[in-house]
C-alpha positions, 0 to 999 in steps of 0.5 A, a space after each residue: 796622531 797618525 798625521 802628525 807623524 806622516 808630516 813628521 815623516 815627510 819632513 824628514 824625508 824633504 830635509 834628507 838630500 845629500 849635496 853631493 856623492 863622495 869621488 873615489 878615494 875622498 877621505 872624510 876631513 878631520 872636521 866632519 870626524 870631530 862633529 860626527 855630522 851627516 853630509 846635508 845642507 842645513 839642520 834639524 832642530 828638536 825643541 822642548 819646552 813649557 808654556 807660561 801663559 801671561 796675562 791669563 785670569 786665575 781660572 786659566 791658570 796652567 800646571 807647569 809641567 803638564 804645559 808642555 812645548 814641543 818643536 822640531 824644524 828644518 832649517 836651511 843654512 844660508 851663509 853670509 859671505 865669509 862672515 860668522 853669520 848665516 841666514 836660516 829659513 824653515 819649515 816645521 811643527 810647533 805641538 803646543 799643550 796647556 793643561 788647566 790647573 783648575 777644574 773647568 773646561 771650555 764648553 759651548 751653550 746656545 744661551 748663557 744667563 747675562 750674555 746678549 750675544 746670539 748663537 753658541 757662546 764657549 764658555 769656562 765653566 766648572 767640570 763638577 757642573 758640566 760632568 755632574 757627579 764626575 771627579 776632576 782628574 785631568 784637562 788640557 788643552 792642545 794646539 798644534 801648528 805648521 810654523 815658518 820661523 827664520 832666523 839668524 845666527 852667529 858662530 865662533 867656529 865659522 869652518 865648522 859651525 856645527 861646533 863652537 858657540 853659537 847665538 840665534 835670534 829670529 821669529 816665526 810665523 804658523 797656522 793652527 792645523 788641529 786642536 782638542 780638550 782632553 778631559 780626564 775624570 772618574 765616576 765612581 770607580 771608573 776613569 774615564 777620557 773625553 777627547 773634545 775635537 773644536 778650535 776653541 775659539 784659538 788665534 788661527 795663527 800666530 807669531 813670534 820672537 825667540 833666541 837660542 845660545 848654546 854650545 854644539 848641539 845642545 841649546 837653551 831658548 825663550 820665545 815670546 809669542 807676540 799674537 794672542 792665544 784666543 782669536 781677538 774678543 773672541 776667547 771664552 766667558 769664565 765665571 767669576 766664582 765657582 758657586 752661586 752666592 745669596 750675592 745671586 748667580 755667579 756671574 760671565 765674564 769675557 776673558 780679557 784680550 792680550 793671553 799671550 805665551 812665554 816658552 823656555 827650554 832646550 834644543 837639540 841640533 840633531 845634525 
């Protein structure tokens, strides 16, 4: 958390220049009176969203609200000639959570009954199994990424674009800098917190395409993440059912290739 809040930090600090010192005697415009909006080049953009995971088997699925998104950008503003529209490349954090709506989490075996291949295998797997007489409470996955989107964006109030309507479509690239399983269960009467810090076998990168409309600051947007959520062939083996059957062991299956994301929420221009 301490150094998701000193790139926070940083990155404030990186997007705060002033262009240019007021003159003696320079009055504030009647557009920067109506907006309210620091003298600095560019934006600040503050998102937060739920993840809908497509694709995913049923033992992935995800509690809707516990799947949280949150982002925060700078953008530089680039105008296109005297047109309405503008060219903005960025820099920020994309802190992605997925939390699991069945009991199970990832854990890694050196060997797995019916799978051949050597070495630790992660594998889903139920928490009653893999906490013993552990209650299920609570877990959810965290990615969190350095991202580089760019985007492209039309205004209606092109003399002050922080005002009027405005429509931006775009895409961004990042890289995965930090993830963990938070499990949250009790035994007996004791709540207990397990922070499991791995890569969990995730796509070290990822990209994808958004859109934004909104009026002022305030913004609804939908991203499609266009790369997979687990490195490819490489994401965790589930069982097909919970418990053994007179069928035999419930068997492991590799989770099929193709988990991808679907984001949705507000954004907010903080100036």
């Amino acid at each position: 958390m301490k150094q998701h809040v000193l790139i926070v930090l940083a990155l404030l600090l990186m997007s705060m220049p002033v262009l240019a010192q007021e003159t003696a005697g320079q009055t504030t415009t009647t557009q920067q009176r109506e907006t309210y909006q620091p003298d600095v080049r560019g934006s600040l953009l503050f998102a937060v969203g739920v993840n809908v995971l497509q694709d995913a088997p049923e033992q992935f699925n995800l509690k809707t609200w516990g799947s949280k998104s949150v982002n925060i950008y700078y953008l530089y503003d680039v105008n296109l000639g005297a047109s309405s529209f503008s060219f903005h490349p960025g820099i920020g954090l994309g802190l992605e959570k997925y939390e699991i709506e069945s009991p199970v989490t990832p854990v890694y075996r050196e060997t797995v009954t019916g799978i051949s291949e050597p070495g630790p295998i992660l594998i889903l797997d139920s928490l009653q199994f893999v906490y013993g007489s552990g209650l299920y409470k609570k877990n959810r996955l965290s990615a969190n990424y350095i991202d580089i989107p760019l985007e492209f964006s039309w205004v209606s109030n092109k003399t002050n674009p922080k005002s009027g309507f405005k429509v931006t479509l775009g895409g961004k690239a990042g890289v995965l800098f930090g993830s963990q399983m938070k499990v949250k269960y009790t035994v007996g009467d004791d709540t207990r917190k397990d922070k499991l810090k791995r890569d969990w076998n995730l796509n070290p990168f990822r990209y994808s395409a958004h859109a934004r409309v909104g009026y002022s600051a305030f913004n609804l947007y939908v991203e499609y993440q266009l790369s997979d959520l687990f490195d490819a062939g490489e994401g965790p083996y589930y069982r097909t059912r919970r418990n053994n059957t007179t069928a035999g062991t419930a068997p492991f299956l590799p989770y099929p290739d193709g988990i991808r994301n679907l984001r949705f929420g507000l954004a907010i221009d903080l100036f």
